[in-house]
N, C-alpha and C positions, 0 to 999 in steps of 0.2 A: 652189391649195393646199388640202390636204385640210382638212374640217372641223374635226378633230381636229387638227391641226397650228396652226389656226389661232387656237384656245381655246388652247393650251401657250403658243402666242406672246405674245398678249396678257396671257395670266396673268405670265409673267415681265417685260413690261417695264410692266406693274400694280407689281410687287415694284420693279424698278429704279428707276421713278418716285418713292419712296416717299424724301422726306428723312430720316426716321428711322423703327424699328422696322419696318424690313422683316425677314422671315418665311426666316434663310439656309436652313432644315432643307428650306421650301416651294419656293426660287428653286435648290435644288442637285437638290433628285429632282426638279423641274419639267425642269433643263435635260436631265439625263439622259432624262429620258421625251418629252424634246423631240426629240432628238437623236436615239433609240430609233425614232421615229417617221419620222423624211428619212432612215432607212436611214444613217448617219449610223456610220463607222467608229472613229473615235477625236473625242475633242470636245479643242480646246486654248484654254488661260485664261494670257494671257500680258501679263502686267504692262510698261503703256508708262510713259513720264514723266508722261501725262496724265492716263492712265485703265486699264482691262484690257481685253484685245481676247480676246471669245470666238467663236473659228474651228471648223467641225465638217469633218472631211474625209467628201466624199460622194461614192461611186463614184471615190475618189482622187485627190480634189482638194477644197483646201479653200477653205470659205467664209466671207467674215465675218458674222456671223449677230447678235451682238450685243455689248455697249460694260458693263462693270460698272463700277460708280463706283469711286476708291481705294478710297475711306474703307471698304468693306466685303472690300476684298480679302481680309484678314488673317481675317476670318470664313469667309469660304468657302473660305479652304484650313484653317483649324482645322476645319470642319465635314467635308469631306470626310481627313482625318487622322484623326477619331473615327471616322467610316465605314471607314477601311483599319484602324484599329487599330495606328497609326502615331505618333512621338512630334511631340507636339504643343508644345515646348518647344526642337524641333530649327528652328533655320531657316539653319544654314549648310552641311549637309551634304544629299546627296542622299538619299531615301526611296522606296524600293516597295512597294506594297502591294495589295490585293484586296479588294472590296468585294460584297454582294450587294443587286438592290434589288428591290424588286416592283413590277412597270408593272401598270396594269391592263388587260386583255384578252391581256396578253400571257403571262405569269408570270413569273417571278424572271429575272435577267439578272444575269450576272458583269460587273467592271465591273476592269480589272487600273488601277494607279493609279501615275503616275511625277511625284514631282516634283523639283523640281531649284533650287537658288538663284542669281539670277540678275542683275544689275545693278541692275534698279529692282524685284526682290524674287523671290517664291517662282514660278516657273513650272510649272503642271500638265497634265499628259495624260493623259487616262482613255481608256484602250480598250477598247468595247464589246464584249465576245468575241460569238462568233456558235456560240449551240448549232444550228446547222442544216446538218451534216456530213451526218446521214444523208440528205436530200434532194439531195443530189448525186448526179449521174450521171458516166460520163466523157463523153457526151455535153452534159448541160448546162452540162458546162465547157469546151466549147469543144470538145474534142479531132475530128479529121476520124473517119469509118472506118475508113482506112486506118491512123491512128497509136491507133486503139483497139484493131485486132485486134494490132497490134505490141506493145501493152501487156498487153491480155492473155495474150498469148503470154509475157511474159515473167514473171510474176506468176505461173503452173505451175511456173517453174522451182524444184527445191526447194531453193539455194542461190545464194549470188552477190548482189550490191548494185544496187538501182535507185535513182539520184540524183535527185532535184529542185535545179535551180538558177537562181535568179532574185535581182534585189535583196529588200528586206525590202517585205511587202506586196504580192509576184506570186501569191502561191495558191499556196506551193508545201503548205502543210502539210495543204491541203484536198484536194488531188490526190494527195498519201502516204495520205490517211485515205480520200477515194473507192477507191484501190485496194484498201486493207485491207481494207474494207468487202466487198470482193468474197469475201475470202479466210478471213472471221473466221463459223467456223464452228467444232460443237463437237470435232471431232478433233483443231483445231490450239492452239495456245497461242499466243497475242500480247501482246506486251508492250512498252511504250513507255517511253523517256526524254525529258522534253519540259523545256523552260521559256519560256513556261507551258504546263499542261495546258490549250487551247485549245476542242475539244472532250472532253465525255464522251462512252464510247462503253460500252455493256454491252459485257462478254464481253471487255471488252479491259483489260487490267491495265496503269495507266498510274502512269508514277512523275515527279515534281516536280522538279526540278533544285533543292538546296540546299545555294550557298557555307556558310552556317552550320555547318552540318552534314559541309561537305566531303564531302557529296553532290555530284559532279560530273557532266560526262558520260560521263568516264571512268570514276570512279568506280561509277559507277550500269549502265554497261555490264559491268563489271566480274562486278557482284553478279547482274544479269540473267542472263549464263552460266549461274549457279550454280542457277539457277531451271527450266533446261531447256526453252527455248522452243523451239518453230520458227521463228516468224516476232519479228523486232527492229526496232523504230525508233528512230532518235537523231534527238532535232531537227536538230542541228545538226555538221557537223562542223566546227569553229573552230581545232582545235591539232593539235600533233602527238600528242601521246599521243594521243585520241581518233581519229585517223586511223587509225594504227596496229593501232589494238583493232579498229574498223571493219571493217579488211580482213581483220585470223586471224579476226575472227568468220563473213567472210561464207565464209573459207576452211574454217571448220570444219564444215561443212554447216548453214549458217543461211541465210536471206534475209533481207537486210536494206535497209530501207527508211532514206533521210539526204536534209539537204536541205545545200548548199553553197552562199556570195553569189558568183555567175558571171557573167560577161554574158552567157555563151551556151553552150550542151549544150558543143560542143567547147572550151572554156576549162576547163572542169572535170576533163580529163584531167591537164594541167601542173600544175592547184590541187594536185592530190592529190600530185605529185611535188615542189612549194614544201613541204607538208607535212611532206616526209622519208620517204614509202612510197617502195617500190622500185619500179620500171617494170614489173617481171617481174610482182609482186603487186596492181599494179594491171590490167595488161592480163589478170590471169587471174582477176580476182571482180569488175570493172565488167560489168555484163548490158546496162544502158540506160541513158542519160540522158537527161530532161526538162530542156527549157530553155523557158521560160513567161516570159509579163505578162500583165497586166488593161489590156482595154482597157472604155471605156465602150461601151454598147451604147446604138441609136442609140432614141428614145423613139416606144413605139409608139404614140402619142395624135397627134404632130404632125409625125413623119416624113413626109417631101417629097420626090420626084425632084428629082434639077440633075444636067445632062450637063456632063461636061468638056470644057472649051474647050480653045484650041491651046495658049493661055498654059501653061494650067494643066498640061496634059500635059506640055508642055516643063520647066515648071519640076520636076515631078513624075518624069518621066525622069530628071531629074541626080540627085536626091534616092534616087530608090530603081530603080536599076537591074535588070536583068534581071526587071522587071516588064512582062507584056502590057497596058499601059494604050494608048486609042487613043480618040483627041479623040470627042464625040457620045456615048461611053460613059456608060448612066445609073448613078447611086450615089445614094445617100439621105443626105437629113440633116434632123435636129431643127431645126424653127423656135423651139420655146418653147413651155410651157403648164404652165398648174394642177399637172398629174401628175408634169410631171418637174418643177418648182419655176422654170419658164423657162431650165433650160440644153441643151433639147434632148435630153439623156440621161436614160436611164434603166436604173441593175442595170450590171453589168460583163461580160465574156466575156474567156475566156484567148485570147491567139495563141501555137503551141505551136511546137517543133519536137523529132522523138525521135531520139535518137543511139542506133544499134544498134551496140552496140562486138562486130564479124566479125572475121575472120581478118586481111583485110586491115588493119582500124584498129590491130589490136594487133601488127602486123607494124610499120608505120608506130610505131609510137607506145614499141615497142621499143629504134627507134633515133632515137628522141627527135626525132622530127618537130613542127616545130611547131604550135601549134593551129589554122592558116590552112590547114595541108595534112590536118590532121585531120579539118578543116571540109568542106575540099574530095571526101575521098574519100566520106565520109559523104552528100552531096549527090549524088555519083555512085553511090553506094546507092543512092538512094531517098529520103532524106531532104529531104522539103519543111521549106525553110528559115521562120524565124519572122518573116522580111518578108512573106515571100508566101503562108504561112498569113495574117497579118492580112488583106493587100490580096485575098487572095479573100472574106472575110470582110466585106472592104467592100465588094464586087462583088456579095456577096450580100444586099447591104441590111441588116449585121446594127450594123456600124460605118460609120465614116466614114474617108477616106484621111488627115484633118488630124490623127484619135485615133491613128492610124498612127503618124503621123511625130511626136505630141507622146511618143509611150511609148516606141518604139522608131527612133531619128534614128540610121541609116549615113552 
């Protein structure tokens, strides 16, 4: 464990130790810059019968890291309530809010803030947003060659919709923004509707999603037209109205960038048709679909060869079929250490797969073929599937085949 990780530690269970007058202002920005520190994507403080259990999800899985007494619960959610600017008087209804805080060495770090009321009391999740959008590549996310030059190929086009679709927490809105990134120069105009604004990005005009205000996403796509962009992105498409806008927009010569919850690139055709778009207006402004996860990457300090045995082949053949795996085959994996906190990982990497919606798909998809034949003709494309992006991925020492199958299970 890092030095510094190890002073944060001790400092807060200094504070925990403390039967009276502990320090909430010192034990809530200690856990954040703690947290801040293990890379550490959202922290949760979750109220048991006996005590509070605080969990940090790290590279996508959480951990229990440390135990708050009751008796101070009720402080460190009024303390973090003053920090969002949130009613502090409220404890039966649920609250959102944003917070900013200053780590040192690091600078200021948004901190988006949910809490919610819950059986044995207020349950909270802070998620550390991550200003490090421009350091992304589509390589360091993972993407092959082959599904880079597919992407950018399709990111020229000057009209039509590029999807991202994953559960919540795939990378989909950092791979909308590595794209953009390519594309956000001064000729064009780009302009986002987000909730939340995750990254800031110069040169890129980004707007809030706000119920209050009946700023929606419709709504907000709406006003965006009126603005004259080139390039659009909508966080989210969740409803029908928003679909709808989606598609005349990407028909009125815009590009437009969206992300969809899918389980895979070919599910996301039918979504769009549960929506209430028409088949004909879908098949003529989908360009490509992204279908992504995060897998752990495997830790460079104490990765290790192990060949697969016959067992494990066999078992690994049922599991994930039409994979070339053959017993003696070496793969890597984390023993544990200091660097990665003992779980062998460390940092995440996407496994992708890109749906190039051709003539064929939109033939198919026409006469309302289902997503399995969707799937299939796409793969007969070209399209390396996102089992078998990962499992080359673990063939090339970057994961492991067990992160395979805990993220993505056929």
């Amino acid at each position: 464990m890092p030095p510094k990780v190890k002073t944060l530690q001790s400092k807060i269970e200094q504070e925990l130790a403390k039967e009276s007058g502990a320090s909430i202002v010192d034990l809530v920005n200690s856990l954040v810059e703690h947290a801040y520190s293990l890379r550490a994507s959202d922290i949760r403080i979750t109220p048991t019968k006996k005590d509070v259990r605080v969990r940090l999800r790290i590279d996508g899985v959480l951990q229990d890291v440390f135990t708050i007494p009751s008796r101070i619960h009720n402080e460190v959610v009024s303390r973090i309530k003053i920090l969002s600017s949130l009613r502090t008087d409220e404890h039966q209804a649920a609250q959102d809010g944003r917070f900013r805080i200053d780590i040192e060495e690091s600078g200021p770090v948004d901190i988006r803030v949910s809490i919610t009321p819950t059986y044995h009391g207020q349950n909270i999740v802070l998620r550390i947003l991550s200003d490090k959008a421009e350091e992304h590549s589509l390589e360091t996310l993972g993407f092959s060659e082959k599904d880079r030059e597919t992407l950018l190929k399709a990111i020229k086009r000057p009209f039509g919709m590029i999807l991202s679709t994953g559960p919540t927490g795939s990378g989909k809105t950092t791979t909308l923004y590595t794209l953009m990134k390519r594309l956000n120069n001064p000729d064009v105009s780009i302009i986002t509707i987000e909730d939340p604004i995750e990254y800031a990005v110069e040169n890129i005009e980004q707007i809030q999603v706000n119920p209050r205000t009946n700023l929606t996403f419709a709504n907000g796509l709406r006003s965006v037209l009126r603005q004259d962009p080139n390039i659009i992105m909508v966080g989210e498409i969740r409803d029908p109205e928003t679909a709808g806008l989606a598609v005349n927009t990407a028909l009125t010569g815009h590009l437009l960038f969206s992300t969809l919850h899918t389980t895979d690139s070919a599910t996301s055709l039918p979504r769009l048709l549960d929506l209430g778009v028409e088949p004909y207006l879908i098949a003529s402004t989908v360009n490509v679909v992204i279908g992504q996860r995060l897998v752990r990457r495997i830790c460079p300090k104490c990765g290790e060869k192990h060949q697969l045995t016959d067992i494990e082949k066999k078992s690994l053949d049922e599991t994930l079929p039409n994979t070339k795996l053959t017993a003696g085959q070496s793969f890597m994996r984390g023993t544990g250490c200091d660097h990665c906190n003992g779980s062998g990982y460390h940092g995440r990497i996407g496994i992708n797969e890109i749906l190039v919606v051709d003539d064929a798909i939109r033939e198919a998809f026409l006469r309302k073929a289902s997503a399995s034949e969707i799937r299939k003709l796409a793969m007969k494309n070209g399209m390396t599937p996102m089992i078998v992006d990962g499992v080359n991925k673990a063939a090339d020492g970057i994961t492991t085949l067990e992160e395979i199958l805990r993220v993505i299970h056929e």
